[in-house]
KEVO-117794 format. One record per residue (C-alpha): residue number from 1; x, y, z. Coordinates in steps of 0.2 Angstrom, whole numbers. Layout:
<bamis>
<bami><nr>NUM</nr><xx>X</xx><yy>Y</yy><zz>Z</zz></bami>
...
</bamis>
This chain:
<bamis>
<bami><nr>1</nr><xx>-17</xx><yy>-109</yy><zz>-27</zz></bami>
<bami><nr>2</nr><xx>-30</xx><yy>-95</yy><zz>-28</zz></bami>
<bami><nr>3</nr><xx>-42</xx><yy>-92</yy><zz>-42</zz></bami>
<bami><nr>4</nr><xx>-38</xx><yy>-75</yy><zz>-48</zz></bami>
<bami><nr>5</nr><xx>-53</xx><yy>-62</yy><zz>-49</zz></bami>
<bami><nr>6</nr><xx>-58</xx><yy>-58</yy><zz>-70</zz></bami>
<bami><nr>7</nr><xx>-58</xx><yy>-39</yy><zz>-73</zz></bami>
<bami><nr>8</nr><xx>-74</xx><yy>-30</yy><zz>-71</zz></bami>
<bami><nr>9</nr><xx>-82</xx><yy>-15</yy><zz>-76</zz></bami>
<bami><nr>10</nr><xx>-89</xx><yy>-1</yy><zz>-63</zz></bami>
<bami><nr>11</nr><xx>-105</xx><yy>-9</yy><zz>-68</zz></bami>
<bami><nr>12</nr><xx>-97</xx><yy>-27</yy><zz>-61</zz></bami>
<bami><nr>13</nr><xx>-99</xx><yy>-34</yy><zz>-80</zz></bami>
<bami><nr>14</nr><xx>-87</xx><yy>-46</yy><zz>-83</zz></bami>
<bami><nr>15</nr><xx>-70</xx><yy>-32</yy><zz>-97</zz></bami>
<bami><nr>16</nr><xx>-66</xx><yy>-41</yy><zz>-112</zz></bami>
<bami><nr>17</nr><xx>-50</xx><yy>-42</yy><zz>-122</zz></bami>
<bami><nr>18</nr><xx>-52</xx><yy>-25</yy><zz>-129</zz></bami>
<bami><nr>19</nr><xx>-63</xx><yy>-17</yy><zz>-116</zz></bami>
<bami><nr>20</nr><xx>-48</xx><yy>-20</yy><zz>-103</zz></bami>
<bami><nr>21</nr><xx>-36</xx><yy>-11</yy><zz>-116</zz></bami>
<bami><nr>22</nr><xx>-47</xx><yy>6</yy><zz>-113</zz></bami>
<bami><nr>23</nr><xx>-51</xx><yy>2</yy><zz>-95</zz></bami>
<bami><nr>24</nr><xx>-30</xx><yy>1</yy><zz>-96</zz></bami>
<bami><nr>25</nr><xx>-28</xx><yy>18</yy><zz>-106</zz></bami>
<bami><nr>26</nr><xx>-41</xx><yy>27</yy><zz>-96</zz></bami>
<bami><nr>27</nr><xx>-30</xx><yy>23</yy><zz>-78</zz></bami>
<bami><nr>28</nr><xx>-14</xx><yy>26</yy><zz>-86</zz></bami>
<bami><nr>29</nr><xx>-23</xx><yy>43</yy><zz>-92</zz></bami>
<bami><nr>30</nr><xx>-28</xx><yy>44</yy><zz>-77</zz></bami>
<bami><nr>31</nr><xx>-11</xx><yy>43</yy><zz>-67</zz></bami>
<bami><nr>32</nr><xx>-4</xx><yy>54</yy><zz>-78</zz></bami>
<bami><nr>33</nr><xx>-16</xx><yy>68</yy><zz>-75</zz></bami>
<bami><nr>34</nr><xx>-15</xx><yy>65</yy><zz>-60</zz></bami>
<bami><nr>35</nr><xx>6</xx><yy>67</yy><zz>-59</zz></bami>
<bami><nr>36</nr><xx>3</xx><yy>83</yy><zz>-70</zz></bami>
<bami><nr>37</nr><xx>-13</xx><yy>92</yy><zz>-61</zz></bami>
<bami><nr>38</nr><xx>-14</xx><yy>86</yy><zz>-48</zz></bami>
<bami><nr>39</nr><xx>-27</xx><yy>74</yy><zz>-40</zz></bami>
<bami><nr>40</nr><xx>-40</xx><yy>88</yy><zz>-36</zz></bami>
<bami><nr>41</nr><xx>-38</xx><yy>99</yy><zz>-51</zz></bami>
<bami><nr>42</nr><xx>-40</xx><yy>84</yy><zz>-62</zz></bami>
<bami><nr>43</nr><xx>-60</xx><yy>78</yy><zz>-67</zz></bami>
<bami><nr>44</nr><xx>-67</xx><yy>62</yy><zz>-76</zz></bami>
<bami><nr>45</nr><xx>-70</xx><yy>72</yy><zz>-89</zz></bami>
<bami><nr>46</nr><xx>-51</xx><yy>79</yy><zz>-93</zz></bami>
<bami><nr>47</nr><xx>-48</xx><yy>60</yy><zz>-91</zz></bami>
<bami><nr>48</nr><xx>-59</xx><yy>56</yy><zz>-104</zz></bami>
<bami><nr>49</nr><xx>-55</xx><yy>69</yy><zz>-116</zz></bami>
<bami><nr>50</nr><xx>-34</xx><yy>64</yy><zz>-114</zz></bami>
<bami><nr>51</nr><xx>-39</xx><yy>46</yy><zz>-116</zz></bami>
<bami><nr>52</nr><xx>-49</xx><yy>50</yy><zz>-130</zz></bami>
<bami><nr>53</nr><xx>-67</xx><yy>39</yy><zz>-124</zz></bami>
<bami><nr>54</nr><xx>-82</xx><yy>47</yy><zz>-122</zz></bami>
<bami><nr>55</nr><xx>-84</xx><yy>54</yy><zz>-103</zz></bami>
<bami><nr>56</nr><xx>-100</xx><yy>39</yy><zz>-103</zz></bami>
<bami><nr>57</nr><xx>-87</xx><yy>26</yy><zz>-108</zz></bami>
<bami><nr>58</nr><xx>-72</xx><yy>33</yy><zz>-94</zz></bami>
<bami><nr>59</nr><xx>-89</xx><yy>32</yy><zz>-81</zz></bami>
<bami><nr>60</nr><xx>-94</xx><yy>14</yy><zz>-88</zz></bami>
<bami><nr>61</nr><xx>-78</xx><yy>8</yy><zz>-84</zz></bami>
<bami><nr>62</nr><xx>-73</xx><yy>21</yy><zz>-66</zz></bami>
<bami><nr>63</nr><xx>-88</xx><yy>26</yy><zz>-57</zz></bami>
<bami><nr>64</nr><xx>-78</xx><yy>40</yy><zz>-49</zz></bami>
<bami><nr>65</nr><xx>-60</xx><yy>46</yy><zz>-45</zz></bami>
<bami><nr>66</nr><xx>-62</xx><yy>36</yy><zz>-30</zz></bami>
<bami><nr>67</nr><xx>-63</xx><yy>22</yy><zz>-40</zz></bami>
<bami><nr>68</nr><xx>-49</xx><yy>25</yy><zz>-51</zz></bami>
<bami><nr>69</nr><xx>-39</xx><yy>29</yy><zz>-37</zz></bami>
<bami><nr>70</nr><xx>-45</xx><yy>13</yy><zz>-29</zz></bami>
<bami><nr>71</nr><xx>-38</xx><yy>3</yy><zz>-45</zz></bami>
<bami><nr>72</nr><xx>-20</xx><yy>13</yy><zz>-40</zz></bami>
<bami><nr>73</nr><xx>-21</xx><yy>5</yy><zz>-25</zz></bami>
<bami><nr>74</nr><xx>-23</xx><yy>-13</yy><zz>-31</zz></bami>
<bami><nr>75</nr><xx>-10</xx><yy>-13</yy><zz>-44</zz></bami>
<bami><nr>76</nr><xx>1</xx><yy>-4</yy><zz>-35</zz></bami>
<bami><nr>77</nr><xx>2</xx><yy>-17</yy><zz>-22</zz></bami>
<bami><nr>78</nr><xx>3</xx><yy>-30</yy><zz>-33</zz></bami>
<bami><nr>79</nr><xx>20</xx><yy>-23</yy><zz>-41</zz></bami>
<bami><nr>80</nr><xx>25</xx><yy>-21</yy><zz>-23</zz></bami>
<bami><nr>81</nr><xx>23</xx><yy>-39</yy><zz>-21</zz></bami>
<bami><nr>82</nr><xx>32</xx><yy>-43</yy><zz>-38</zz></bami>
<bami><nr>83</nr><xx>48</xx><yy>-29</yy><zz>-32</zz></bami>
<bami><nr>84</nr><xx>46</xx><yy>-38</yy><zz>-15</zz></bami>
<bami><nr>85</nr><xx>48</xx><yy>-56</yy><zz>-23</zz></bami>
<bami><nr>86</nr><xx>68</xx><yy>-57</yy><zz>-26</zz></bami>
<bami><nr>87</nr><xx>73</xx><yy>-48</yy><zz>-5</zz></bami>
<bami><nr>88</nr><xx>59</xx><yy>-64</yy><zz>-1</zz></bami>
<bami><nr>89</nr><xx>68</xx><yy>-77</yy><zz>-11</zz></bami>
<bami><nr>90</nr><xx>85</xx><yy>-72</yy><zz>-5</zz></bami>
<bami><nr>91</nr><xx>83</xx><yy>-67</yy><zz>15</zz></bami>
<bami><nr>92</nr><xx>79</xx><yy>-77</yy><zz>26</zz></bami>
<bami><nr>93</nr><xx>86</xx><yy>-62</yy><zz>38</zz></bami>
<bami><nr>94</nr><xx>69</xx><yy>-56</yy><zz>46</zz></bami>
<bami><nr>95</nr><xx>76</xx><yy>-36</yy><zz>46</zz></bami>
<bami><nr>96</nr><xx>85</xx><yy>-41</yy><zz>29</zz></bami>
<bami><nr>97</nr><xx>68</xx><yy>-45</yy><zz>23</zz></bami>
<bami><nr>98</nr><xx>59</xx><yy>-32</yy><zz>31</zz></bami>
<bami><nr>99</nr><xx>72</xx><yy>-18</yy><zz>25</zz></bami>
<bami><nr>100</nr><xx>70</xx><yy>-25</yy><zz>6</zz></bami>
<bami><nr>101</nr><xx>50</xx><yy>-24</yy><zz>5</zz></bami>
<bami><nr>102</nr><xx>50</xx><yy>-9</yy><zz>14</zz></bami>
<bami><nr>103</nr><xx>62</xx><yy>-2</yy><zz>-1</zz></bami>
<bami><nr>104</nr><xx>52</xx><yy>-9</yy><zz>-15</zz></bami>
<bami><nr>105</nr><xx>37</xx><yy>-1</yy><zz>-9</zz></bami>
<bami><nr>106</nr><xx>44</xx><yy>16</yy><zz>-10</zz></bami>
<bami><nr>107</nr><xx>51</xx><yy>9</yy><zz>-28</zz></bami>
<bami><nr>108</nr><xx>34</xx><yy>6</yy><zz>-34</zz></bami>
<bami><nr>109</nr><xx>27</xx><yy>23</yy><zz>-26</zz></bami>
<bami><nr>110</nr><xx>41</xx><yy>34</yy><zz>-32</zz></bami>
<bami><nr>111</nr><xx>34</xx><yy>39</yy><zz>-49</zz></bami>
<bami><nr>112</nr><xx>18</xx><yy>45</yy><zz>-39</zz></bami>
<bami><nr>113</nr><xx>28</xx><yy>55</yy><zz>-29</zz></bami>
<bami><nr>114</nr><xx>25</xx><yy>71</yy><zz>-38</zz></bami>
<bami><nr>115</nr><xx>4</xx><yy>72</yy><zz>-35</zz></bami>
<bami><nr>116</nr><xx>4</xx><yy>62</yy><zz>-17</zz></bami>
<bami><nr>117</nr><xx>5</xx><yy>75</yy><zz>-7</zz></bami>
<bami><nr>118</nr><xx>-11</xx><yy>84</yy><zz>-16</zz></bami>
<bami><nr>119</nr><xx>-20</xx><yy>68</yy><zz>-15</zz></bami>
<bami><nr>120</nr><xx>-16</xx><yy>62</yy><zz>5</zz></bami>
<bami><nr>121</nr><xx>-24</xx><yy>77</yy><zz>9</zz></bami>
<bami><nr>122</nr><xx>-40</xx><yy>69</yy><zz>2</zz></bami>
<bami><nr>123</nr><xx>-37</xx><yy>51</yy><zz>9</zz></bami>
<bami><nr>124</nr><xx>-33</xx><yy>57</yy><zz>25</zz></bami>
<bami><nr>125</nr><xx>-49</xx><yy>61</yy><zz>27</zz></bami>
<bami><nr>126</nr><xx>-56</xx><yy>49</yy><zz>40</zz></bami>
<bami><nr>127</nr><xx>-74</xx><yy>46</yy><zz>34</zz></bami>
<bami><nr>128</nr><xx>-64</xx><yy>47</yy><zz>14</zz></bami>
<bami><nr>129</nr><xx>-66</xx><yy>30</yy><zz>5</zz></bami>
<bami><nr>130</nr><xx>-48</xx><yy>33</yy><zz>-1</zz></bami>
<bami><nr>131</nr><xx>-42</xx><yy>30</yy><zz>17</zz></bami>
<bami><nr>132</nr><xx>-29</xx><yy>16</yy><zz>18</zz></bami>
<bami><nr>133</nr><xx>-39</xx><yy>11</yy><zz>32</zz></bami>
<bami><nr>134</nr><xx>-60</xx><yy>12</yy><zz>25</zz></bami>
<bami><nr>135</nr><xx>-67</xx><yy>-1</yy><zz>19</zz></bami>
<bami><nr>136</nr><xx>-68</xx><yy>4</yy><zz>5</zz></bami>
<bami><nr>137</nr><xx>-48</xx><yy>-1</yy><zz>4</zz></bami>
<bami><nr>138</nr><xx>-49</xx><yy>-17</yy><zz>12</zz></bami>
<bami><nr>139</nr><xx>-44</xx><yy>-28</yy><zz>-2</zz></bami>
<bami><nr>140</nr><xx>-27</xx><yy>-18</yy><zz>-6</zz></bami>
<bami><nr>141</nr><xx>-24</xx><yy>-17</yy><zz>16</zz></bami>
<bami><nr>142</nr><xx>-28</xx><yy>-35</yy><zz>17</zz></bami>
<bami><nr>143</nr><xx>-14</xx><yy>-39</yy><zz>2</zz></bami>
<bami><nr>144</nr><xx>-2</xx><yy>-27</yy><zz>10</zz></bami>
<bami><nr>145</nr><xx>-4</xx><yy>-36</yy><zz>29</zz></bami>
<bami><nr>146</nr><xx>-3</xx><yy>-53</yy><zz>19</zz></bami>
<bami><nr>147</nr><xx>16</xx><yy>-49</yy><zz>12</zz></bami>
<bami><nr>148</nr><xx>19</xx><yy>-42</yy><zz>31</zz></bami>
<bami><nr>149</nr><xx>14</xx><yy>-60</yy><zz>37</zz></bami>
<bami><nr>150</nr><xx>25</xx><yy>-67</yy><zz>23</zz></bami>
<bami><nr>151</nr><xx>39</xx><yy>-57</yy><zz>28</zz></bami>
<bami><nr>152</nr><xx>38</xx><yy>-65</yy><zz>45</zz></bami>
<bami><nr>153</nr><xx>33</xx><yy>-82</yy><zz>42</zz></bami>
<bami><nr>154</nr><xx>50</xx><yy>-83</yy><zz>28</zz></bami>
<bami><nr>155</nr><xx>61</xx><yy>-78</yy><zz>41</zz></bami>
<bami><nr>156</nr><xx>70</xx><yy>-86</yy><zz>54</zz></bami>
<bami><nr>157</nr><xx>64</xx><yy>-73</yy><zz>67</zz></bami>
<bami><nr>158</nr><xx>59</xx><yy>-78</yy><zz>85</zz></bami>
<bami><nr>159</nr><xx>43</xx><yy>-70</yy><zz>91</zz></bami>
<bami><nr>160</nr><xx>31</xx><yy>-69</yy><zz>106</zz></bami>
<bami><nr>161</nr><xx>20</xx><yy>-82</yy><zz>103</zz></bami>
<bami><nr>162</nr><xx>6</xx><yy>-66</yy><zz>107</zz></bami>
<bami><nr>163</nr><xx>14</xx><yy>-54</yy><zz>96</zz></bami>
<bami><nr>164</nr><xx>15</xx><yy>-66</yy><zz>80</zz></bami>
<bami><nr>165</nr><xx>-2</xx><yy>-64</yy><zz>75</zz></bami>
<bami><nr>166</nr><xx>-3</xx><yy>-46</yy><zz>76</zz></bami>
<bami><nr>167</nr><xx>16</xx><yy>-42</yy><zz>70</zz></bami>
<bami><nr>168</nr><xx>10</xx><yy>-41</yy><zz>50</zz></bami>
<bami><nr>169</nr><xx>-1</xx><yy>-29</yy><zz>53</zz></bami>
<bami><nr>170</nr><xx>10</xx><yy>-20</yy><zz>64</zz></bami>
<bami><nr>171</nr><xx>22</xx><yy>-19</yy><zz>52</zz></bami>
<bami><nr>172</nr><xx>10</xx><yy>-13</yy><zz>40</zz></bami>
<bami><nr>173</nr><xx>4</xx><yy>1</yy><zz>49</zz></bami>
<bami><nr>174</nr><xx>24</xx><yy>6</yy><zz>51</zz></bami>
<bami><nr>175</nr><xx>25</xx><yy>5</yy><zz>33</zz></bami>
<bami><nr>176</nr><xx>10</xx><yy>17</yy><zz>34</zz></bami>
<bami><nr>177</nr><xx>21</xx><yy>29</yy><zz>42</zz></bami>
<bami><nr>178</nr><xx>34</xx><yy>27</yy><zz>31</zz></bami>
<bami><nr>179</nr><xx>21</xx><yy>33</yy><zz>17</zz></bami>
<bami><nr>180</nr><xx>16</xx><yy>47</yy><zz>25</zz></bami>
<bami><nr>181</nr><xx>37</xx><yy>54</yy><zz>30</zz></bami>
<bami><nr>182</nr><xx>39</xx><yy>51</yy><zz>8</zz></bami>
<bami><nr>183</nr><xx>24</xx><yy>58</yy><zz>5</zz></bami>
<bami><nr>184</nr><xx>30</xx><yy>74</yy><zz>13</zz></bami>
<bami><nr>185</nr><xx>49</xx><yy>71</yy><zz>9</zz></bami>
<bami><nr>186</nr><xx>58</xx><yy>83</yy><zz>-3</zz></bami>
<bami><nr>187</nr><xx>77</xx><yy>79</yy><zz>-1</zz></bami>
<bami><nr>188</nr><xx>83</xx><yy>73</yy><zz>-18</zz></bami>
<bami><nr>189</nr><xx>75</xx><yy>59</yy><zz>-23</zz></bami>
<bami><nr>190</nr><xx>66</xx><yy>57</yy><zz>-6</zz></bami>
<bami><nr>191</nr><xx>85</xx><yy>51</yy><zz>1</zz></bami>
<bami><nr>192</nr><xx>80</xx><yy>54</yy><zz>19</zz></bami>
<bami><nr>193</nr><xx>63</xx><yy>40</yy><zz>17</zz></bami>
<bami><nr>194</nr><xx>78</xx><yy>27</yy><zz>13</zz></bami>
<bami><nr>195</nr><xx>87</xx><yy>34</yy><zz>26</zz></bami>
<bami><nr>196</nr><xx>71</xx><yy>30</yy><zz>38</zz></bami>
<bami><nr>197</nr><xx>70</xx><yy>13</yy><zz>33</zz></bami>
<bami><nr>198</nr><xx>86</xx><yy>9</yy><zz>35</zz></bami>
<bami><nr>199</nr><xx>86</xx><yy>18</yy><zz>52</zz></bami>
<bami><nr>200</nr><xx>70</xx><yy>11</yy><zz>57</zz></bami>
<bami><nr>201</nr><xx>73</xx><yy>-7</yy><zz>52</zz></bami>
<bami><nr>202</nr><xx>87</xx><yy>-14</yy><zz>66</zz></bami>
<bami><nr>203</nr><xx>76</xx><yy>-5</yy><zz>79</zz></bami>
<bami><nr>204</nr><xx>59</xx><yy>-14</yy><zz>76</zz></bami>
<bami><nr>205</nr><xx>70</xx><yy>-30</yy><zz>74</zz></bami>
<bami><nr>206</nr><xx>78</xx><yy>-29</yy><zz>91</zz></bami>
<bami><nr>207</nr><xx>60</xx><yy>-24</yy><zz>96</zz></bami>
<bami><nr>208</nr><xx>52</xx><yy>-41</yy><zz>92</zz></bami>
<bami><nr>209</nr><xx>69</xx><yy>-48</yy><zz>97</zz></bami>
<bami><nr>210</nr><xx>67</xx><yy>-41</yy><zz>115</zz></bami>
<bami><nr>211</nr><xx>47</xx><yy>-48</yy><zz>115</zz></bami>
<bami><nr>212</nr><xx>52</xx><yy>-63</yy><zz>120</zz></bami>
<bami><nr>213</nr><xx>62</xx><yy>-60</yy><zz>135</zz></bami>
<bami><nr>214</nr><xx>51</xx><yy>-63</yy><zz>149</zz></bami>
<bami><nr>215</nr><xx>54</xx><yy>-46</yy><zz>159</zz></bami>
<bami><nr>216</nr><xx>47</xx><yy>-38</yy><zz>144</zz></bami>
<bami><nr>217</nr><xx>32</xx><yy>-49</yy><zz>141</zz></bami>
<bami><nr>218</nr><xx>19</xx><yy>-39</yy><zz>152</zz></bami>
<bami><nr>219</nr><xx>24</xx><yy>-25</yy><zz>142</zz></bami>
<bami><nr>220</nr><xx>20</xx><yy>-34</yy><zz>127</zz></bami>
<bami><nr>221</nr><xx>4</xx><yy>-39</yy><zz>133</zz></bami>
<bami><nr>222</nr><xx>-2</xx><yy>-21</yy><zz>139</zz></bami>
<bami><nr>223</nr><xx>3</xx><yy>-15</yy><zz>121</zz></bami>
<bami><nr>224</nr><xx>-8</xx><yy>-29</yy><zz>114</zz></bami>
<bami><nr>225</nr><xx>-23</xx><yy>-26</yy><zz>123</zz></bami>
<bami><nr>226</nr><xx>-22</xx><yy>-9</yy><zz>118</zz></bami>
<bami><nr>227</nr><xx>-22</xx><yy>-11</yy><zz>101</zz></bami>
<bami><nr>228</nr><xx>-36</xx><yy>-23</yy><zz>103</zz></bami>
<bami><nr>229</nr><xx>-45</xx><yy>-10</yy><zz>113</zz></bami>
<bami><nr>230</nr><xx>-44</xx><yy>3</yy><zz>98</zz></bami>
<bami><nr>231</nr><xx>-50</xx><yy>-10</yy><zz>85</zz></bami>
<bami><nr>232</nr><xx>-63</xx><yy>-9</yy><zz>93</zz></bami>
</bamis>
């Protein structure tokens, strides 16, 4: 089992009882704001104000936007895990298991909806530490590969010996997509995102299915060496 990090504050001190109970109300104030304004319209110093902390206390806790928006990230990912847990329990179906955390994850985005497209055009900003993919967000991405991998390694899928390793994060970087098609998606109650995964889903399963068929291998290879390539 993994010891689990203690709350800090933007000064890494280790959040007390009661400390974490504003550093709580201040994100929640945040996220709402946020919903209501808009990411951009919306300053540390609104947040304090509706939070009702002094703007030194929202800083002492947030440095920036960045790192309240950073803090989305984590907990939004781990109440994908927690949606994901009962699809993991139950499958053993890899595009059954797939299917399902691909659906919780638009469940625990969905009340975000509303200020995601005013805020993706801040983190899709290469050089932006709110990118999925900057550093910055490692910790979140590295979570979000991890339930990839645990989608695979739970099922009773057979892979390309090649292709296992890199399939997590393939999958993660399709979920991507799928973020970015809701993001963007304004049918009633972003109906045509479900309609993606569900489309989606038994195609990227008979993909990994045809990986192992050894006409197909060199293919396979040629796609992985270019993905290495661009790692790089």
């Amino acid at each position: 089992m993994t010891e689990q990090t203690a709350p800090t504050t933007a000064a890494g001190e280790p959040a007390t009882a009661r400390g974490e109970q504003t550093r709580q109300l201040i994100l929640d104030t945040a996220m709402r704001l946020f919903r209501e304004r808009g990411y951009a319209q919306t300053t540390m110093r609104a947040i304090a104000q509706e939070a009702g902390v002094a703007v030194g206390n929202a800083y002492y806790y947030f440095g920036s936007k960045d790192h309240l928006i950073q803090e989305f990230y984590a907990r939004a990912q781990v109440e994908h895990r927690a949606a994901a847990q009962p699809v993991l329990d139950r499958e053993s179906d890899f595009a059954a298991r797939l299917a399902g955390v691909l659906h919780a994850g638009i469940d625990v985005l969905t009340p975000s909806h509303d200020f995601a497209a005013s805020f993706f055009k801040t983190a899709a900003e290469p050089t932006s530490p709110l990118s999925p993919f900057s550093a910055e967000s490692s910790a979140p991405r590295q979570a979000a590969v991890a339930l990839f991998a645990e989608v695979l390694d739970g099922s009773t899928a057979k892979v390309d010996a090649d292709l296992r390793p890199q399939l997590p994060e393939l999958l993660w970087l399709a979920y991507m997509g799928v973020i970015l098609y809701w993001v963007y998606d304004r049918s009633p109650g972003q109906a045509r995102t479900r309609q993606l995964i569900d489309g989606a889903v038994p195609l990227i399963d008979r993909l990994v299915a045809l990986s192992r068929l050894r006409v197909l291998r060199p293919v396979t290879r040629q796609v992985l060496d270019l993905i290495r390539t661009l790692r790089h």
